[in-house]
C-alpha positions, 0 to 999 in steps of 0.5 A: 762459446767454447764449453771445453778447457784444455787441461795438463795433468802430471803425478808421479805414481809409485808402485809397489811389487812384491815377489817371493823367488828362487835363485840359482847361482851356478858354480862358485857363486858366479864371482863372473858375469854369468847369463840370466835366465828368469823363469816364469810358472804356470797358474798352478804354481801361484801363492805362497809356498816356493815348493810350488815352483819346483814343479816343472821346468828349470827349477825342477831339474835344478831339485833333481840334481842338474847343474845348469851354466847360468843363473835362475831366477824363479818367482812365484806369481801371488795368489789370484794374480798374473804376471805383471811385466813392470814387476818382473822387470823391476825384479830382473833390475834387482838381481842385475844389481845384486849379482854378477849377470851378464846384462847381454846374457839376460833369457825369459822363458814360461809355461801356460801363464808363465808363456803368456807372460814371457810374450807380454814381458818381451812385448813391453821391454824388447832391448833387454833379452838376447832371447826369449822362448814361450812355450804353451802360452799366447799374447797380442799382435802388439807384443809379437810386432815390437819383439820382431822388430828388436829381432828377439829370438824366439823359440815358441813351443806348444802341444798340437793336442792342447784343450786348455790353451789352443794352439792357435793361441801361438800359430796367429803370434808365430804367423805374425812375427814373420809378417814383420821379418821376426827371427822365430822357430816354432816346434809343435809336438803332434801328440802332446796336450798341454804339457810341452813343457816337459820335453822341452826343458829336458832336452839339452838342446834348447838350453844350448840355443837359449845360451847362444845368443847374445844381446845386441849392444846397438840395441 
């Protein structure tokens, strides 16, 4: 006699995320179609206060003065949570509608937290990015294999001397890239702790190799 019946189960469920970010539109406002780049901070920077986010990479250079040729997107992760791909996402979709962005133009890049969520927000949405650069964080093997074979360009940063995320947090993801062919550079600064992300948003370099790529329109 059979004990177990099979079952079909459907709802639909709404999420609701909430974000509090800075925007920076270069130029006249980007009356063009402009690259996108989101930027995503450390777990330092959580809460409340958008002073916070200020505090390193792109939207600090923005504070002291720099003109950078593209639009910034910079949320703030809430208190006592992480960054959560599906709303990033449903954030980057926002601006998209809101602003003239350049959808095979779009970037993410991290720090600390922020890398781990550069890897997760890739890993979960491979066909959106024409680029991607981590710096300092980690993720699954998972997300290193879907974001290789969407053939992302992937600039992956860290401190040799890093106590508070190891590099081999990044070394094992790099390693795996290449196992599935990914199109992966990694820069490993010998004497920097956890701070590589300084050297990395202030050398003009990087954002030149971000800038170049482009979002495959196969994809």
């Amino acid at each position: 006699m059979r004990q177990q019946t099979a079952e079909s189960f459907t709802k639909k469920i709404t999420q609701i995320y909430a974000l509090n970010y800075l925007l920076y539109l270069p130029g006249d406002g980007a009356q063009q179609k402009m690259p996108l780049v989101l930027f995503l901070h450390g777990a330092g920077e959580r809460g409340n206060d958008l002073d916070k986010v200020t505090k390193h990479g792109p939207p600090k250079l923005i504070e002291a003065g720099q003109k950078l040729p593209f639009i910034l997107v910079s949320p703030q992760c809430p208190e006592e949570s992480w960054w959560k791909p599906d709303g990033l996402m449903a954030l980057v979709d926002e601006i998209v509608a809101k602003h003239h962005v350049d959808e095979d133009r779009i970037y993410v890049t991290g720090l600390s937290m922020g890398g781990y969520g550069t890897w997760a927000l890739a890993g979960d949405y491979p066909n959106r990015f024409a680029a991607i650069a981590p710096i300092c964080g980690g993720g699954t093997r998972q997300q290193a294999r879907r974001i290789s074979q969407a053939k992302i360009p992937t600039w992956v940063f860290h401190g040799a001397k890093d106590s508070t995320v190891p590099i081999e947090e990044s070394d094992r993801l790099v390693k795996f890239m290449k196992q599935f062919d990914g199109d992966v550079k990694f820069t490993v600064y010998p004497e920097a702790g956890h701070d590589s992300w300084t050297e990395t948003y202030d050398d003009p370099e990087f954002f030149k190799w971000l800038l170049k790529h482009k979002r495959s329109s196969k994809k």
